[in-house]
C-alpha positions as CSV (number, residue, x, y, z in Angstrom):
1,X,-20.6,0.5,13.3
2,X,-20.8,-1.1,10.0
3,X,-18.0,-3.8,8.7
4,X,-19.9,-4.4,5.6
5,X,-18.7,-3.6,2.2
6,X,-20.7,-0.7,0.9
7,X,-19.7,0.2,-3.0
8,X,-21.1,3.9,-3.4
9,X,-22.6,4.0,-6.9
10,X,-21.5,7.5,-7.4
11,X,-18.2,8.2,-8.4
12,X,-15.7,9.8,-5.5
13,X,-12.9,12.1,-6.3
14,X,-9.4,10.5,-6.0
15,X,-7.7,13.5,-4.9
16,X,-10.4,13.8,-1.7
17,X,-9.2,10.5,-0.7
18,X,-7.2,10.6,2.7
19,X,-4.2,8.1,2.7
20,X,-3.9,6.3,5.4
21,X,0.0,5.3,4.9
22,X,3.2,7.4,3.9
23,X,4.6,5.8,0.9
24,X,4.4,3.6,-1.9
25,X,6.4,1.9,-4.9
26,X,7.2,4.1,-7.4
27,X,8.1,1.3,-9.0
28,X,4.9,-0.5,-8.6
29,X,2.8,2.2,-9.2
30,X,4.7,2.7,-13.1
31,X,3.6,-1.0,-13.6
32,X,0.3,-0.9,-12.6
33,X,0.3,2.4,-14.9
34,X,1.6,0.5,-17.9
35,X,-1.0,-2.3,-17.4
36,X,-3.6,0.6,-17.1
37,X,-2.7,2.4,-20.6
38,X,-2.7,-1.1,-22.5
39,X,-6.4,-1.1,-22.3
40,X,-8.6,0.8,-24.3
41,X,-11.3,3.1,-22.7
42,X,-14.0,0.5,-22.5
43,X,-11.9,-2.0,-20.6
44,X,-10.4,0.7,-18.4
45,X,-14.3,1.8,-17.4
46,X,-15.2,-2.2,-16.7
47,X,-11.7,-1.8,-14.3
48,X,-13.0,1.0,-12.6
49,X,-16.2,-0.5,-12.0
50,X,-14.5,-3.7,-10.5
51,X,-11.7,-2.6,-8.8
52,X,-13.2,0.0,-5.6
53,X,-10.8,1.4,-3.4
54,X,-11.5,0.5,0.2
55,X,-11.8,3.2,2.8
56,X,-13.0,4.3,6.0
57,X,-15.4,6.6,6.8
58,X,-14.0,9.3,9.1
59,X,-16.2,12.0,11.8
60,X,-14.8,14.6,9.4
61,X,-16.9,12.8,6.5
62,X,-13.5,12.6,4.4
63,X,-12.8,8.6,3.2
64,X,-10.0,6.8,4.4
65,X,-7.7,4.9,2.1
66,X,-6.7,1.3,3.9
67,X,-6.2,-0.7,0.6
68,X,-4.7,0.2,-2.9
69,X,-2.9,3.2,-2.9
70,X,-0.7,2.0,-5.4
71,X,-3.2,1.9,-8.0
72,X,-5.0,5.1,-6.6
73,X,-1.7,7.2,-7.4
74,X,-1.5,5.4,-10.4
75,X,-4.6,6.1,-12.1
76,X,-4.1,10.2,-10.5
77,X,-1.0,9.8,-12.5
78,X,-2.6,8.6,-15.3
79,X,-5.5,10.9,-15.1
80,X,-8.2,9.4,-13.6
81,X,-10.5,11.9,-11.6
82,X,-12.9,9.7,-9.8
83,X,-13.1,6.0,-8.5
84,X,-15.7,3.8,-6.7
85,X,-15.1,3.3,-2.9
86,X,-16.3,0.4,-0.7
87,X,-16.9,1.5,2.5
88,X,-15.2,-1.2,5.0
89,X,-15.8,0.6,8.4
90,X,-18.0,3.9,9.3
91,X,-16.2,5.7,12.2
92,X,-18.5,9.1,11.7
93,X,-19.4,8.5,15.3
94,X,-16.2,8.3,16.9
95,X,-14.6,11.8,18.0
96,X,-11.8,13.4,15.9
97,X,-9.9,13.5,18.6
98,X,-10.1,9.6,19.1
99,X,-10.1,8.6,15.4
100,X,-6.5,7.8,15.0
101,X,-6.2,6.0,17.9
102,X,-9.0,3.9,16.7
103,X,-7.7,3.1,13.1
104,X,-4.3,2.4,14.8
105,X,-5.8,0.0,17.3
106,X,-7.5,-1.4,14.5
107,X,-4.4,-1.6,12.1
108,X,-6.2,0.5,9.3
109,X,-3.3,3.5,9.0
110,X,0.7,3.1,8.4
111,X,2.0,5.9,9.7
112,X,6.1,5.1,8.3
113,X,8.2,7.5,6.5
114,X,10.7,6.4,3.4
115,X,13.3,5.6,6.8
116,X,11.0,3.3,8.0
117,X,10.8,5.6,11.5
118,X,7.2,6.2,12.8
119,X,5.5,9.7,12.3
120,X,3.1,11.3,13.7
121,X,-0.8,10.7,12.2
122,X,-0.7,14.9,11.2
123,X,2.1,14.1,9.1
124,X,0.3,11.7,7.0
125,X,0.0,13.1,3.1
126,X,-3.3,14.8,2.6
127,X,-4.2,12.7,-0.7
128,X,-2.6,10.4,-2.7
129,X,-0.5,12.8,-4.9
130,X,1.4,13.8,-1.8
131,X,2.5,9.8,-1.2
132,X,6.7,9.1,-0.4
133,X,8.3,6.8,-2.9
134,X,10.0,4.1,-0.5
135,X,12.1,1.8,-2.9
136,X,11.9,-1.2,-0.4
137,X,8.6,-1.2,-0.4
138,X,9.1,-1.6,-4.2
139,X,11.6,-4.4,-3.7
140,X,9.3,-6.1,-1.0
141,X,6.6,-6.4,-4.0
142,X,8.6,-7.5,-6.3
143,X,10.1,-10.5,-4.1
144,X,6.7,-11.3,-3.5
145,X,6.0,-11.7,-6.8
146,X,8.8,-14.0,-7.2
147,X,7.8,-16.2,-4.6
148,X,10.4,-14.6,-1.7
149,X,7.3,-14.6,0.6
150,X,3.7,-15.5,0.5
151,X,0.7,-13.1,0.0
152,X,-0.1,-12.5,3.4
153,X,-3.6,-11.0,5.3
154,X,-1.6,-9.2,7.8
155,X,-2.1,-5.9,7.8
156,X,0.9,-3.7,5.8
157,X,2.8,-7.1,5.6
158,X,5.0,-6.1,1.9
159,X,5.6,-2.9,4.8
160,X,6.9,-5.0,7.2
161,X,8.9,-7.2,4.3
162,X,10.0,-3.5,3.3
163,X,11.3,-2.6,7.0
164,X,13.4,-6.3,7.1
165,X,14.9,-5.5,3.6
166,X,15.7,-2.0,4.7
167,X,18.3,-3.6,7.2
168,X,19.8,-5.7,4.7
169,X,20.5,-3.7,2.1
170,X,21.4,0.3,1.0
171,X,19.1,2.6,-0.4
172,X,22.0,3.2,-3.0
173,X,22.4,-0.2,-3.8
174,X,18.5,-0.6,-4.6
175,X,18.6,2.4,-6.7
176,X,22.0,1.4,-8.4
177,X,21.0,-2.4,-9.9
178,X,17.1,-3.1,-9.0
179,X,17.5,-6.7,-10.4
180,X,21.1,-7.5,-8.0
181,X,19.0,-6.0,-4.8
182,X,16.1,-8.7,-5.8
183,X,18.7,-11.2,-6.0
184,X,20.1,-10.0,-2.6
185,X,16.6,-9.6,-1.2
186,X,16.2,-12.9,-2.0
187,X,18.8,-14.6,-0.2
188,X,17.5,-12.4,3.0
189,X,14.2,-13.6,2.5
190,X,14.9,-17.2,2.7
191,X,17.6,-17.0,6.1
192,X,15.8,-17.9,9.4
193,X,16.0,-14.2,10.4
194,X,13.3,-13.5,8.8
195,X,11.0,-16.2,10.1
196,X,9.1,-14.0,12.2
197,X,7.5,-12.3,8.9
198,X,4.4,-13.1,7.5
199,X,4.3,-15.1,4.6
200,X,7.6,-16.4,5.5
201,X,8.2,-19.3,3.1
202,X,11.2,-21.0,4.5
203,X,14.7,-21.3,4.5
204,X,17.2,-22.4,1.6
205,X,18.4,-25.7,1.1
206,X,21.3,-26.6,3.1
207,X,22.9,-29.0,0.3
């Protein structure tokens, strides 16, 4: 099996990707869309040429999705019919029956719904049209960005910040004032309960 990055230098349909998690930002992906349609068309081929989507490639022959389904479903949304991949692992030889087990062992699939609550690997959306929006997983981004938490290499970490956030505050209260939950997920963020997260940068000041 192959861990090297191999770009294919044709041109892949998005919607035959396979996602390999649930849900995603709505929010995020509406950014990454506005970002997308301030470029003209000869910047937005140079981005598709330098941003590949990273998959896996399954026994079935399908890619896998383990990296950037936000901006996936956001350039479907936006149009986009077919993307450069990078091919990060080649699991053709592994059985169907054993593949999931393997990208789970290997923390390459995210199997969450919008509760947070573990679902079976059929019930994972068949391309990235079909993904859940999960409004933590929005919030988790955004604290990111605001330095709540460090970028992290673990595996589905803004998912894991998403899950912690989940327990702190309502879905209703995320939807009612997006700017209040951020100030809310903030203060979360920063109490020692949340130390065992990655990118955890540290509680406030007691002063």
């Amino acid at each position: 099996m192959t861990n090297t990055r191999e770009p294919r230098v044709h041109p892949v349909p998005i919607l035959s990707l396979r996602p390999t998690q649930m849900t995603v930002g709505m929010r995020e992906v509406k950014e990454k869309r506005k970002r997308w349609r301030e470029h003209d068309k000869n910047k937005q081929a140079d981005l598709l040429g330098k941003h590949m989507i990273p998959v896996v490639f399954g026994p079935d022959g399908r890619y896998y999705v383990i990296d950037h389904h936000h901006l996936g479903r956001a350039l479907h949304d936006e149009g986009v019919k077919e993307v450069l991949v990078t091919v990060i692992g080649d699991l053709r030889m592994v059985e169907r029956e054993a593949f999931w087990g393997v990208m789970d062992n290997k923390r390459w699939v995210y199997p969450y719904d919008t509760k947070g609550e573990r679902r079976p690997f059929r019930d994972l959306p068949k391309s990235v049209a079909d993904l859940k929006d999960d409004p933590f997983r929005s919030l988790a981004g955004e604290l990111r960005r605001m330095g709540g938490f460090a970028k992290d290499t673990t595996p589905f970490s803004e998912f894991l910040w998403a899950d912690y956030l989940r327990r702190q505050l309502s879905r209703k209260a995320v939807a009612a004032d997006f700017d209040k939950a951020i100030e809310k997920a903030m203060s979360a963020a920063r109490s020692k309960n949340a130390i065992y997260l990655p990118g955890w940068c540290g509680p406030a000041d007691d002063d």
